[in-house]
C-alpha positions, 0 to 999 in steps of 0.5 A: 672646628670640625675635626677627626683622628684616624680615617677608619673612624669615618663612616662615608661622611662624604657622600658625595665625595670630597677636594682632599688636601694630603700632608704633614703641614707642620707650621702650616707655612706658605708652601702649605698655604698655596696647596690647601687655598687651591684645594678650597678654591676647587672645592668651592667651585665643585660644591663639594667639601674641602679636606685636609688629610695630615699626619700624627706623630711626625712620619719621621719619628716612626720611620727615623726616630733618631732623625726626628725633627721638633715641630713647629707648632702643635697639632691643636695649632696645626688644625686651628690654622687649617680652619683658618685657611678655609678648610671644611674637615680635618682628618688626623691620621695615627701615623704608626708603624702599620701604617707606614707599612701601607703599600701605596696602592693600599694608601689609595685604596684605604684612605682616599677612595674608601676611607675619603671618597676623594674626587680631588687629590691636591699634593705638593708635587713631590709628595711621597706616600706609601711604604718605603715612599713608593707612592708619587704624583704619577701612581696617583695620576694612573688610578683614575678614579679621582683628578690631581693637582699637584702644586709646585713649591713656594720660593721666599724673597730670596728665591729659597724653597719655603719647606718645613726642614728650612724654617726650622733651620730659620728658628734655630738661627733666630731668624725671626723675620724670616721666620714669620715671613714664611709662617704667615705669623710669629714662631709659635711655641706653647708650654705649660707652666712649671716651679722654677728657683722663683729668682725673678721675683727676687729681682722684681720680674717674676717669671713663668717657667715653661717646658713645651707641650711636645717636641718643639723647636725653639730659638737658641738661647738669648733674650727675645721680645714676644707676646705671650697669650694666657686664656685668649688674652695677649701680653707684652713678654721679655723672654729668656732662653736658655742657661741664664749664666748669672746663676751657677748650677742652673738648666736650661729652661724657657721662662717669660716675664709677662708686662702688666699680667696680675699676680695670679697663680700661672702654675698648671696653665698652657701659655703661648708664646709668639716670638717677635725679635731678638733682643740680646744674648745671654750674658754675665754682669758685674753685679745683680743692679747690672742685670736688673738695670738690663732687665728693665731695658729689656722691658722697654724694648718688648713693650715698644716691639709689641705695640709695632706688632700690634699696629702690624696686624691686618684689622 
């Protein structure tokens, strides 16, 4: 993948200018999608490269961090799908305080014309950019030195606007389906394994306890079939979330019993967990063969959802 942090470290890599893609893309959800497929297809037509210019942090969490939103993937993710799409070249701004105090004509001037030498600007069409969101479609329509697209937004079955601040809303919710149908693919949330209270293992289903690479968003707390990914290779995964109530005095947490992985140490290692369905919420049992009987009922179910998706992958 052929990607770079911050515009300045660029130096006229486009000598013959470049189709740039500008946003966050958090989740790189289908709204996003119709926006860089337009800006790779221009670029194929014009032979020139296609360029995604996305923020990092979250503009929010500089501009209002107590209003921050959890992120629906990380950037390592963000940039992969990127690729995916058929992008040449990402390019990851430091999203800081200076910045953010760019004027908008700053923005054009910096960024795309010096920074970029963009011939082709494609944005969504109320794309706001410039300090104090002074910027919009039109300032960049009355530069003239470049075209741009703007594109409109992408409506879900329901005729809803597909944006970031909504699918989050749909995680939240544990609104998978409709989650996956905006994403293009599962909900997916990376951590890197920690010790916890080693309980499962007493119960017969040693768990990996994770805490997440950065702020993500997570569905609420409950029972989840997903598939659990650990050094490229994939695994069928009953997931909790959230405060297992059978334990007194215990955090909330994200722990996933990985089906059929081998008893080798996780501790350390950064595991991606897709969520597939949800299966119940967390509940109390009379005793702890009610839990385990629950458990391995939990397992059947995971392993039956996982072998669905598996079939549901365009081959």
């Amino acid at each position: 993948m052929s990607w770079t942090i911050d515009v300045r470290s660029l130096k006229h890599p486009f000598p013959d200018g470049c189709v740039v893609a500008i946003g966050v893309f958090d989740g790189v959800h289908r709204g996003h999608q119709a926006l860089i497929q337009q800006a790779v297809n221009q670029a194929r037509y014009c032979d020139l490269p296609a360029v995604a210019l996305t923020f990092d942090p979250h503009p929010a969490r500089v501009l209002s961090p107590d209003e921050s939103p959890p992120l629906l993937c990380t950037l390592a993710h963000r940039v992969e799908r990127l690729h995916t799409l058929g992008v040449d070249y990402v390019v990851v701004q430091p999203f800081t305080p200076v910045f953010a105090a760019l004027s908008a004509d700053s923005f054009i001037e910096q960024v795309l014309v010096r920074g970029l030498g963009a011939r082709l600007v494609v944005i969504g069409e109320d794309f706001r950019f410039g300090a104090g969101r002074s910027g919009d479609v039109a300032l960049l329509q009355a530069h003239g030195g470049f075209e741009v697209l703007p594109i409109p937004p992408v409506l879900d079955a329901r005729g809803e606007r597909i944006a970031s601040t909504r699918v989050r809303q749909w995680v939240q919710l544990a609104e998978l389906g409709r989650v996956r149908e905006a994403l293009g693919e599962p909900f997916h949330w990376e951590g890197v394994v920690v010790r916890g209270a080693q309980r499962g293992r007493t119960l017969g289903y040693p768990t990996a306890n994770m805490v997440p690479l950065t702020t993500l968003a997570c569905p609420p707390s409950g029972v989840y079939a997903c598939r659990v990914i650990v050094d490229g290779t994939s695994y069928p995964a009953a997931v909790s979330v959230g405060v297992p109530p059978m334990f007194a005095n215990t955090q909330a947490t994200l722990e996933a019993y990985l089906i059929n992985f081998q008893s080798e140490s996780l501790y350390g290692r950064v595991l991606t967990v897709e969520f597939l369905e949800r299966l119940r919420d967390q509940q109390v049992f009379d005793t702890l063969e009610a839990l385990q009987h629950q458990m391995a009922h939990d397992v059947q179910r995971t392993e039956a959802i996982y072998r669905d998706f598996l079939v549901s992958i365009p081959s």
